[in-house]
C-alpha positions as CSV (number, residue, x, y, z in Angstrom):
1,X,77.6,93.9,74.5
2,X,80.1,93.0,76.9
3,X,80.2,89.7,79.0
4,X,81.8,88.1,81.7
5,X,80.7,84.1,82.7
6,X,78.4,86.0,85.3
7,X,77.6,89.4,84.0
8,X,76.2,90.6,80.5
9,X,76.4,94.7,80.1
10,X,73.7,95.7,77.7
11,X,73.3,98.8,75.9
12,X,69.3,100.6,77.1
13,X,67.3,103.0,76.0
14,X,66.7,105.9,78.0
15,X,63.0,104.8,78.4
16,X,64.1,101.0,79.3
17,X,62.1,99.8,82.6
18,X,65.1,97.9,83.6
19,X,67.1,101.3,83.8
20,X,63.9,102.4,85.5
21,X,64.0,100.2,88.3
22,X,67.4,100.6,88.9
23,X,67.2,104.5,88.5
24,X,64.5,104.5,91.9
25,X,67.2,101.9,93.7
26,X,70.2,104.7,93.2
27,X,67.9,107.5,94.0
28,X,66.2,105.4,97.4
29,X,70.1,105.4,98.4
30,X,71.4,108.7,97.4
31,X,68.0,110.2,100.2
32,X,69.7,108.2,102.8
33,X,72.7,110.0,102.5
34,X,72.1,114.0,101.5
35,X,68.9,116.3,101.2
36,X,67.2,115.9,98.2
37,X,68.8,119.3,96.5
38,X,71.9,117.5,96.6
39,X,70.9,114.8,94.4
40,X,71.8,115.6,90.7
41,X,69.9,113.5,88.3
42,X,68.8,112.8,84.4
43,X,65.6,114.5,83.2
44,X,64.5,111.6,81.4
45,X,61.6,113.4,79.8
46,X,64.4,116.3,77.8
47,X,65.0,115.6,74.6
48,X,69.1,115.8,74.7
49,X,68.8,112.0,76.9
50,X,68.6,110.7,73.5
51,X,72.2,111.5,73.1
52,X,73.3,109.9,76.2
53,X,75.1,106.2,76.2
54,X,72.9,103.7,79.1
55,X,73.9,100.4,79.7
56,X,72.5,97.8,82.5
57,X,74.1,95.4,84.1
58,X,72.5,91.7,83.8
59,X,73.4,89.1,86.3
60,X,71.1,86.0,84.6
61,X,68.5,88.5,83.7
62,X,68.2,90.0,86.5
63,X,69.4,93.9,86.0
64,X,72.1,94.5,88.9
65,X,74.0,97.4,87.6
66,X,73.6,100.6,85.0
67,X,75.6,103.9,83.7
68,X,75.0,106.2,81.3
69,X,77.5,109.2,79.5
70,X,76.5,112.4,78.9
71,X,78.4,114.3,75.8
72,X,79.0,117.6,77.9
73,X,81.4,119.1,74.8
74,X,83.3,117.5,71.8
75,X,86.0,116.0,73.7
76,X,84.4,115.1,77.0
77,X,81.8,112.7,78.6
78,X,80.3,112.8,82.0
79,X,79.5,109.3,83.7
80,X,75.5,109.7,85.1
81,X,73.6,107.1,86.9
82,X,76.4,105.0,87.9
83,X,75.0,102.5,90.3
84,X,75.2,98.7,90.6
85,X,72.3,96.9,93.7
86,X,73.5,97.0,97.0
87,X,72.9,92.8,96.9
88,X,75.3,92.3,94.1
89,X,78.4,94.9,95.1
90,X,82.0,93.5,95.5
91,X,81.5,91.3,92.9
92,X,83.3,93.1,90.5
93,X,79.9,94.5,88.9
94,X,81.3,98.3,89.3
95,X,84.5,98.0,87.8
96,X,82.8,96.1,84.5
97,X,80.8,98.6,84.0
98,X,83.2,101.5,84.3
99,X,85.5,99.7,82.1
100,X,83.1,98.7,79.0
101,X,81.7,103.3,79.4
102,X,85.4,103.9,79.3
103,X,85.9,101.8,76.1
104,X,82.7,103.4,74.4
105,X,84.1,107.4,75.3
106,X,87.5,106.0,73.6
107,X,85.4,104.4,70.7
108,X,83.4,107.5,70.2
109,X,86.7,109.9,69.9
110,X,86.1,110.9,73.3
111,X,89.3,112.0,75.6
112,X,88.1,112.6,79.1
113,X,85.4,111.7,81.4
114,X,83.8,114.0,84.3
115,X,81.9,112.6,87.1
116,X,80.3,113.6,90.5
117,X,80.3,112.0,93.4
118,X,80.1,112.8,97.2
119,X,81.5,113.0,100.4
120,X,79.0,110.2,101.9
121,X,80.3,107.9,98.9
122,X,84.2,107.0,99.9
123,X,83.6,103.3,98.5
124,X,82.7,105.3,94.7
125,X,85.6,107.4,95.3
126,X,87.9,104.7,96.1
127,X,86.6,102.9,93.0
128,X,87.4,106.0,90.6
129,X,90.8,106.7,92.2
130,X,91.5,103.3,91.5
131,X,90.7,103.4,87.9
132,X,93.0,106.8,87.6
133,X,90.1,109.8,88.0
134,X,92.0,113.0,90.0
135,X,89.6,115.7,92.0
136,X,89.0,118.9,90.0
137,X,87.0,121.9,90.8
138,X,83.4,121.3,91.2
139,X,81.9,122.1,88.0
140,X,78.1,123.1,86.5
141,X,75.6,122.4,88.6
142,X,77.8,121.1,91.6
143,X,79.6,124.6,91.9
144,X,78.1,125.6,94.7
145,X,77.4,121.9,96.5
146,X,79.7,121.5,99.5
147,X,78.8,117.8,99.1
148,X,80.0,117.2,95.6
149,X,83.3,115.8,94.9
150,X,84.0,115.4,91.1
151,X,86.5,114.0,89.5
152,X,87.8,113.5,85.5
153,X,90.0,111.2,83.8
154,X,92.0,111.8,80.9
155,X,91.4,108.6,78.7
156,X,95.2,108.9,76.9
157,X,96.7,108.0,79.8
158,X,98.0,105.1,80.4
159,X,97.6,102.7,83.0
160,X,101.7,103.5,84.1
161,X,101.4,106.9,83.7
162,X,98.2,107.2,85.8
163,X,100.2,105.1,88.7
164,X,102.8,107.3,88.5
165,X,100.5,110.2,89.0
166,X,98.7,108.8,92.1
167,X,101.6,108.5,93.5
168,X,102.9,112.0,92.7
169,X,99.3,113.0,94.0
170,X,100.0,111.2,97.5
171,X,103.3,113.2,98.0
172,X,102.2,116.9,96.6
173,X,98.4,116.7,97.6
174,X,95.9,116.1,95.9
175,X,94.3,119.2,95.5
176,X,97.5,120.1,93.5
177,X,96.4,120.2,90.1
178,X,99.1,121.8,88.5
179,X,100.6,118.8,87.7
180,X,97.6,117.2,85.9
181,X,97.2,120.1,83.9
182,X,100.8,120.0,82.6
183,X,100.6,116.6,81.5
184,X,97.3,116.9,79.5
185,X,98.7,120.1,78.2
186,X,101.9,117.9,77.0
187,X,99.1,115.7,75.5
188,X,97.4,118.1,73.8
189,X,100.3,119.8,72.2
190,X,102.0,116.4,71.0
191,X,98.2,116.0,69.4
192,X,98.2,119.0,67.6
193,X,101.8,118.9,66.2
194,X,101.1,115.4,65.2
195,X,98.3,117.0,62.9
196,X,100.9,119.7,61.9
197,X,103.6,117.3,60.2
198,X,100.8,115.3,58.5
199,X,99.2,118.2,57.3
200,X,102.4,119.3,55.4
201,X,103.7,115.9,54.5
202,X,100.4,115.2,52.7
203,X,100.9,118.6,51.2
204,X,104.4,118.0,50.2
205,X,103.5,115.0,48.9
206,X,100.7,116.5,46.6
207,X,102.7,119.1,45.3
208,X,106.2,116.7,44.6
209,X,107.0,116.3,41.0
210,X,109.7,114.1,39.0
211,X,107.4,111.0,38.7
212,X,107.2,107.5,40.8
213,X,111.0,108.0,41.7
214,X,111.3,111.3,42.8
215,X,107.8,110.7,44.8
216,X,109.1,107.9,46.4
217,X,112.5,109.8,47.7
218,X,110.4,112.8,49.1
219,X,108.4,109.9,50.5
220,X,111.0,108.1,52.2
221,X,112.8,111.4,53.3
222,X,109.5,112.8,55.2
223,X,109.6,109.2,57.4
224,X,113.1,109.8,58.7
């Protein structure tokens, strides 16, 4: 549970009426802005919502906020049902809750998050730019929606190295990609040969002989 003197973020249920209510307000909103085709939700009623992560936002206890992540594969999350009540915005509300789903994707061995937003939204995608999501190619079931924007953040980035980005992104475009790709690929490659040289020093290791001293030597020469 995560807390501020104001606002408590609670984990839900998927069938929690709080979640509900604020569920109808997001949906009432998303009508005024695009055609009902163009609103991607959560079928509450499949079975695979049980694997999804739902918090609410509580000012008091009045539920002003809620999120959920979807697992979409073994290394990424998508945010869902981001919305906090049009009578309690820029209070900091959004930014809480997108902080404490961040935390739970890096607590659950999570390295990215997808998201979807739109072109009728520029205060969501200000708010994800700010918090270091890039644009990608629309994905899934926004492919073929003109009105999706979505977005992904690599959660191993740091906050400097995101800064750095968005400002690289500013110069080259931000429909430039290339340069995105090449840093998680750096990522991902550091990953794996980190794996690599603890594989074989814990083989090395298990196969070392000559006794406490000659373990500890082999030891101390597979640090430098």
């Amino acid at each position: 549970m995560s807390h501020n003197p104001k606002v408590v973020i609670a984990k839900v249920e998927p069938g929690s009426t709080d979640l509900a209510g604020l569920i109808a307000k997001l949906d009432k909103e998303l009508l005024e802005r695009y055609p009902a085709e163009e609103v991607f939700g959560v079928d509450f009623n499949s079975p695979e919502v049980q694997s999804y992560y739902f918090v609410v936002a509580y000012s008091g206890d009045v539920p002003v906020g809620c999120g959920g992540l979807r697992p979409l594969d073994p290394a990424t999350m998508e945010l869902k049902r981001f919305f906090v009540d049009r009578d309690f915005r820029k209070q900091g509300i959004a930014s809480l809750l997108l902080a404490h789903l961040e935390k739970h994707a890096i607590r659950s061995g999570y390295k990215a998050i997808k998201l979807e937003t739109g072109t009728e939204q520029p205060e969501s995608v200000q708010l994800y730019r700010k918090f270091g999501y890039f644009n990608i190619e629309r994905y899934g079931e926004y492919a073929c929606c003109e009105s999706s924007i979505c977005m992904e953040k690599d959660l191993r980035f740091s906050a400097e190295l995101v800064e750095t980005l968005q400002q690289l992104f500013r110069k080259c475009g931000e429909t430039d990609l290339r340069l995105l790709r090449s840093m998680r690929g750096l990522y991902d490659e550091n990953e794996r040969l980190s794996r690599e040289v603890s594989r074989l020093r814990s083989a090395v290791i298990a196969k070392a002989s000559g006794g406490r001293e000659g373990y500890d030597r082999l030891r101390d020469a597979l640090r430098e």
